[in-house]
C-alpha positions in Angstrom: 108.1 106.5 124.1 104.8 104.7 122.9 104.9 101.2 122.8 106.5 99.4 119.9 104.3 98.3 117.4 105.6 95.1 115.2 104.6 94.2 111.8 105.2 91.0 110.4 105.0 91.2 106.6 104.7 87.1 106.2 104.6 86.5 102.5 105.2 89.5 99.6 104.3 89.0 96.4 108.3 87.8 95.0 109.6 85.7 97.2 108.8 81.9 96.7 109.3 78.6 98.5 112.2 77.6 96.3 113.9 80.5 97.9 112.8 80.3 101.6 110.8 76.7 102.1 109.2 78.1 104.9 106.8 80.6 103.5 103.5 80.6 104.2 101.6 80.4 101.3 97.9 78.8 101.5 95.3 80.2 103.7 95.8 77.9 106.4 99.6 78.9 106.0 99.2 82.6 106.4 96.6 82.2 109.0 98.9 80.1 111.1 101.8 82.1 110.6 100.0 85.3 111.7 98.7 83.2 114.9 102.6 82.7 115.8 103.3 85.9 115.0 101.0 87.4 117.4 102.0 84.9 119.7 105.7 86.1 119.7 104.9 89.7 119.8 103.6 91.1 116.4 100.4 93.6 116.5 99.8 93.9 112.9 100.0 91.3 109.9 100.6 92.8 106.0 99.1 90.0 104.3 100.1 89.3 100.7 97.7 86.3 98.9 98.7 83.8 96.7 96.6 81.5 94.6 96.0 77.4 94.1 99.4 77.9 92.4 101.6 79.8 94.9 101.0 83.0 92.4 100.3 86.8 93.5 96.3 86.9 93.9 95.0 90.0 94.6 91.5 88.3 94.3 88.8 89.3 97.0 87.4 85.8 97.7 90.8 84.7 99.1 91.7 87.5 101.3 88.6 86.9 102.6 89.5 83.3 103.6 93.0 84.6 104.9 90.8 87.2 107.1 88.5 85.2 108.1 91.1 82.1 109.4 93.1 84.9 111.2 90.4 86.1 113.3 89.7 82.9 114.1 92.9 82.6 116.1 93.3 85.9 117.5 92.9 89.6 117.5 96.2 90.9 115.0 95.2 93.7 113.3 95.0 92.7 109.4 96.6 94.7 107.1 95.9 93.6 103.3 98.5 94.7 100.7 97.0 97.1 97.9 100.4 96.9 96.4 99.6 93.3 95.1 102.4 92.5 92.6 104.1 94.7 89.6 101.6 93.6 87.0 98.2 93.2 88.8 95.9 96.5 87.4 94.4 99.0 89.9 91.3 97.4 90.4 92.9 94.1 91.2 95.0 96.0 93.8 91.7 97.5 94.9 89.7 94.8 95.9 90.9 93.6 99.1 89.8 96.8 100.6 86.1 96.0 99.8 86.5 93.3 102.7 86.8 97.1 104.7 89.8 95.9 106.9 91.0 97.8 109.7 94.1 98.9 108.0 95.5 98.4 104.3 98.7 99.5 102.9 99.0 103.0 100.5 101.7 103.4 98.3 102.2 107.4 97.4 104.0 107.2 94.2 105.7 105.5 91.6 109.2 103.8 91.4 111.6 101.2 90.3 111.3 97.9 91.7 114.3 95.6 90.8 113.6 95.5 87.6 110.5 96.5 87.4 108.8 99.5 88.1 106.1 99.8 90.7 103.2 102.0 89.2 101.2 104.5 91.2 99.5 107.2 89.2 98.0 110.3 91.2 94.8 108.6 89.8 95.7 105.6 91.4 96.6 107.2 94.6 93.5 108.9 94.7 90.9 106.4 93.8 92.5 104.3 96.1 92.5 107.1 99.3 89.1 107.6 98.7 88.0 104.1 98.7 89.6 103.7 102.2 87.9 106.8 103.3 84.8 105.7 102.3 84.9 102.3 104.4 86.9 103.8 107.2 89.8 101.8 106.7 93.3 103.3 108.2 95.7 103.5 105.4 99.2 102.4 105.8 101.3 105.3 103.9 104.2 102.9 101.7 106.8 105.3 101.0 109.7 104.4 99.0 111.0 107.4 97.8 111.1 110.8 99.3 108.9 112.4 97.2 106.3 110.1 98.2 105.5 111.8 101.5 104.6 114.9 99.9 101.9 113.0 97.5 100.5 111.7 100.9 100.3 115.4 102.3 97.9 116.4 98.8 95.9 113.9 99.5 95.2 115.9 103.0 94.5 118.8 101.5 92.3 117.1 99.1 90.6 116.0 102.1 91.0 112.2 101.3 93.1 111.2 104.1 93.2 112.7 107.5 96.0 113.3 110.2 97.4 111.7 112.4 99.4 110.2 109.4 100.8 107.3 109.7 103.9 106.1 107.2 106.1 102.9 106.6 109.3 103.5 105.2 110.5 100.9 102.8 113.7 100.9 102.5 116.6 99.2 100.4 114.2 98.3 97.4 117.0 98.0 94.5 115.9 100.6 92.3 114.5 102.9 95.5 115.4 104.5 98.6 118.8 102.8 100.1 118.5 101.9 103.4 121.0 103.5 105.0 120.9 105.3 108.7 120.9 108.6 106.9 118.2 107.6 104.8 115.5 106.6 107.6 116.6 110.4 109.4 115.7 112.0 106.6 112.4 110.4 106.3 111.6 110.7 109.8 112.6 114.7 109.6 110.5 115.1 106.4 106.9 113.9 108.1 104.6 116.0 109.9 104.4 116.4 113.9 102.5 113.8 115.1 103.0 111.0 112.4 103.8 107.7 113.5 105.9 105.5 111.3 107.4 102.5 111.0 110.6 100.9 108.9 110.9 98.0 106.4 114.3 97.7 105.8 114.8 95.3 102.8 117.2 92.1 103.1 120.4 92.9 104.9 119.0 96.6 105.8 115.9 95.1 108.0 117.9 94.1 111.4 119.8 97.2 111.4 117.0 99.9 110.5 114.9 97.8 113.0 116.9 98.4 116.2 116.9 102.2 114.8 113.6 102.2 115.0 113.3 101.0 118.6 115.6 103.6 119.7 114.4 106.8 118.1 110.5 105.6 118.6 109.5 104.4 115.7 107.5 100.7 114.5 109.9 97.9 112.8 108.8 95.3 110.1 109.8 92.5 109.9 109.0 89.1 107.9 109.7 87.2 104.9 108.1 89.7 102.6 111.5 92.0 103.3 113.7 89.3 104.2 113.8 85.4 104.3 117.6 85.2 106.2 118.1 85.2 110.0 122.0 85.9 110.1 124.3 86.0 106.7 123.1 82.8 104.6 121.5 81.5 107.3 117.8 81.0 106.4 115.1 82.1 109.2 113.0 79.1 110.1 109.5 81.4 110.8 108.5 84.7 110.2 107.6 84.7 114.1 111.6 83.8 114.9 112.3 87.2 113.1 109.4 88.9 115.5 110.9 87.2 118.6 114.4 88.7 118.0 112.3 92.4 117.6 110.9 91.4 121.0 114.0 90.8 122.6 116.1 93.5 121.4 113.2 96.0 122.4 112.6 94.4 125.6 116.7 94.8 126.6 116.5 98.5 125.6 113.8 98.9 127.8 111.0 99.2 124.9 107.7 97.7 126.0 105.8 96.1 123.0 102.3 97.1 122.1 99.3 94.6 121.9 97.3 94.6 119.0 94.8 97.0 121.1 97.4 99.1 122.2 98.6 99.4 118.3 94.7 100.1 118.0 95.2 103.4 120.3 98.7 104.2 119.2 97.5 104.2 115.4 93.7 105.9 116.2 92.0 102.6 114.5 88.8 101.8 116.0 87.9 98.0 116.4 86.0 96.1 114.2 
């Protein structure tokens, strides 16, 4: 198997420091709690913004700052949400790409989200494809719903992304995809040969969809983003504690972990 690449998905664009008083939420905040991710094990940070007020930013200016204070620490490959939050519009979404990151995330399609609903138009999908194209930025294909890998395989024949894919499976979004072990083999058996993927299971779905992952050879996510608990109502004291655990349960299956360069040559992403 390749090495394990972990994600830690520190912040989302929901969950609040009422609910888990440990989120990162400021710059400094995120920046730090990518540092101890990396530290623990994680090769990748999905970075959600928030503004002055603790409020969903998709605004360039401070994913710039959260870029620019993670690099300062280490090497973690930044990966900026383009999902942003349910009612930011699809240029808001857009702009943290313009910072040309090494990877960003792409969500293929459109779907309920609580009770919301998450909206990707085939416009969407494509302006935003060919943005990433355009700046050579690796996108991250979201996938919440089956039908969302075959959007992602149009935009290859449209010629606006290019194999090898690779997909993140979100799964146990009320309103989406359960997360259920039959629902992450049926996602794996729908991509292409050659893909590489990774899971996000949501809430009580992450631990157990993560130590799928690490057998069958696939990426895990973790982090506050998808889940804020450690056990049942116990609350996690870092996003890096929920990387740590990743690391250990790998590391006693006999799973090496990837570096962020090593996730660099796994994924085909070429340093910045």
């Amino acid at each position: 198997m390749e090495k394990l690449i972990i994600t830690a998905a520190l912040t989302g664009a929901e969950v609040t420091k009422e609910l888990q008083p440990n989120l990162p939420v400021t710059p400094d905040e995120i920046a730090e709690a990518a540092y101890e991710c990396y530290k623990a094990g994680a090769s990748i940070v999905h970075v959600h913004a928030r503004d002055d007020e603790g409020k969903p930013t998709q605004a360039y200016e401070v994913y710039k700052e959260i870029k620019e204070k993670i690099e300062e620490r280490c090497d973690i490959i930044v990966q900026p949400s383009t999902g942003g939050a349910v009612w930011h519009s699809a240029d808001e979404r857009l702009q943290p790409v313009e910072l040309a990151p090494e990877m960003a995330t792409l969500s293929c399609g459109t779907c309920n989200f609580g009770s919301d609903v998450f909206m990707n138009s085939q416009e969407y999908i494509e302006k935003f494809a060919k943005r990433m194209k355009e700046l050579g930025v690796k996108p991250e294909i979201e996938v919440f719903e089956r039908g969302m890998i075959n959007n992602a395989l149009r935009l290859v024949k449209k010629g606006l992304i290019a194999p090898p894919l690779h997909f993140d499976f979100v799964l146990g979004v009320p309103g989406a995809c359960p997360g259920t072990p039959e629902d992450l083999m049926h996602m794996i058996r729908s991509i292409p040969p050659g893909s590489t993927w990774t899971v996000a299971g949501i809430g009580k779905d992450e631990l157990p969809l993560a130590v799928m992952a690490v057998i069958l050879g696939g990426n895990v996510r973790v982090g506050f983003e998808d889940n804020i608990y450690y056990s049942k109502g116990v609350l996690a004291d870092s996003n890096a504690q929920l990387v740590a655990r990743i690391v250990r349960i790998a590391k006693e299956m006999g799973r090496e972990v990837a570096t962020p360069d090593e996730a660099r040559k796994i994924l085909g992403i070429s340093k910045k």
